[in-house]
N, C-alpha and C positions, 0 to 999 in steps of 0.2 A: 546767530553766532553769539555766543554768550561772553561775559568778561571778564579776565583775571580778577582783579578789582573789581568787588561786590561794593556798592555805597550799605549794604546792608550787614556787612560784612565788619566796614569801618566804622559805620555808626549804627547799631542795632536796636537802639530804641525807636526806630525811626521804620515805613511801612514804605520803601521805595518805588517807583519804579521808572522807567526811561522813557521817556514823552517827544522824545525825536533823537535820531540818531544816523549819521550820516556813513555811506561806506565807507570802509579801510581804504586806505592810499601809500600804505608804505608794504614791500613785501620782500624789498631786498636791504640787507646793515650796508651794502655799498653808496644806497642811492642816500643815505638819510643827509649826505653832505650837499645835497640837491636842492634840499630845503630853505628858505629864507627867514630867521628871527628878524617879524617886522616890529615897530613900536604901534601902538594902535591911537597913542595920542597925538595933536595935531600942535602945532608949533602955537605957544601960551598959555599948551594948558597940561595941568600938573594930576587930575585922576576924571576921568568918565564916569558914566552911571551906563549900567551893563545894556543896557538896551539898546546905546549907540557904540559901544564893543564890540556887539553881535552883528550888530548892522555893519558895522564897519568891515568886520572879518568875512562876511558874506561879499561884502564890495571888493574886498582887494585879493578873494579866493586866496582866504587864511582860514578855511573851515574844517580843519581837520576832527578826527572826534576820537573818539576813548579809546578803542582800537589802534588807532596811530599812535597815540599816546603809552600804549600799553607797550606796544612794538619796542617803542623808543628806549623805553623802562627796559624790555629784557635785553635790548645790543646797547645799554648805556655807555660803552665803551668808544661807541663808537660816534657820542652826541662831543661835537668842538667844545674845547675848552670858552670860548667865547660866548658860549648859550649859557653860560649861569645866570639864569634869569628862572622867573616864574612862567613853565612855558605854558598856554592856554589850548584846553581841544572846546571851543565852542559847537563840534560840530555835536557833538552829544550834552542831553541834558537831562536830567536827574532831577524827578519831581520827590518831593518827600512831604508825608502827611506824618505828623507825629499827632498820635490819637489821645487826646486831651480827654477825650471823655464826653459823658452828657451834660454834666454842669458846667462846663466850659462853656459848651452849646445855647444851655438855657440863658447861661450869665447873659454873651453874645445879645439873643432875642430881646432880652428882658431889657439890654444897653440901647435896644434898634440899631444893633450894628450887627443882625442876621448876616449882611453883605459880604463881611468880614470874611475872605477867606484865610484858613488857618495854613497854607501850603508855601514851601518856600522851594526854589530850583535852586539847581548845584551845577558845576560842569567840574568836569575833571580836569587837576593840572599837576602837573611834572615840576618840584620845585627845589634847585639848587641850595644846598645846606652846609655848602662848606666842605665836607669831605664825600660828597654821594650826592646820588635824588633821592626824592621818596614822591610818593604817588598820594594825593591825596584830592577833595572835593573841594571848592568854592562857591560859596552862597553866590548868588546873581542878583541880594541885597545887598549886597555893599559897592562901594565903588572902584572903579582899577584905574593903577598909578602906572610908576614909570617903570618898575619893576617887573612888571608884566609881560611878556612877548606873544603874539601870535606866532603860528609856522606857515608862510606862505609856502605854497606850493604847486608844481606844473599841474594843468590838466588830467594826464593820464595817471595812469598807477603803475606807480615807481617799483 
């Protein structure tokens, strides 16, 4: 199944492609009130580093992925007024190699930081702007704050 939202689309300097991706879970605008905006940080702490966000949303089956996301984008109507947050689909992710070149490469070698890879991942998110969403990607090098929500969600597909 392909995606409304191309990352290649949005950023097209960039050689993408999807390096995990999990099934769609929404398929009705009735159930989207089903859902849960959880916080993903723990009582003390003010932003995470993506690695324990992912883990986290995998523990508390908040893993929904681009597909959900995309869903949510076209019944926007029907997303609560109380989700003005930055909503996260961890369950997809977005590798991107922007092709530097061979000097880039050689420099690399020539540093002995051959090891160095040049790849950075993105996951898609849905994020309130005041009068609308817009649909856009999130490096998985930065870290996430309070602003951020997962969408917990029942087992089955809603």
């Amino acid at each position: 199944m392909s995606f409304h939202f191309d990352f290649a689309d949005i950023y097209p300097k960039y050689k993408p492609r999807v390096i995990r991706d999990v099934n769609p879970r929404l398929s009705n605008p009735n159930n989207i009130r089903l859902l849960t905006p959880v916080s993903f940080l723990q009582e003390g702490e003010d932003h995470i580093h993506s690695v324990d966000m992912l883990e986290r949303a995998r523990r508390i089956n908040a893993n929904l992925g681009q597909h959900d996301l995309e869903f949510l984008f076209r019944y926007q109507e029907c997303i609560p007024s109380e989700w003005h947050f930055q909503l996260v689909a961890p369950g997809t992710v977005w590798e991107e190699t922007k092709h530097e070149g061979e000097s880039t490469s050689k420099k690399l070698r020539r540093a002995g930081l051959s090891w160095l890879n040049l790849r950075v991942c993105f996951v898609p998110v849905l994020c309130w702007e005041g009068d609308g969403w817009a649909f856009d990607f999130r490096s998985l090098s930065l870290s996430w704050g309070g602003i951020s929500r997962l969408l917990s969600r029942p087992a089955k597909k809603l």
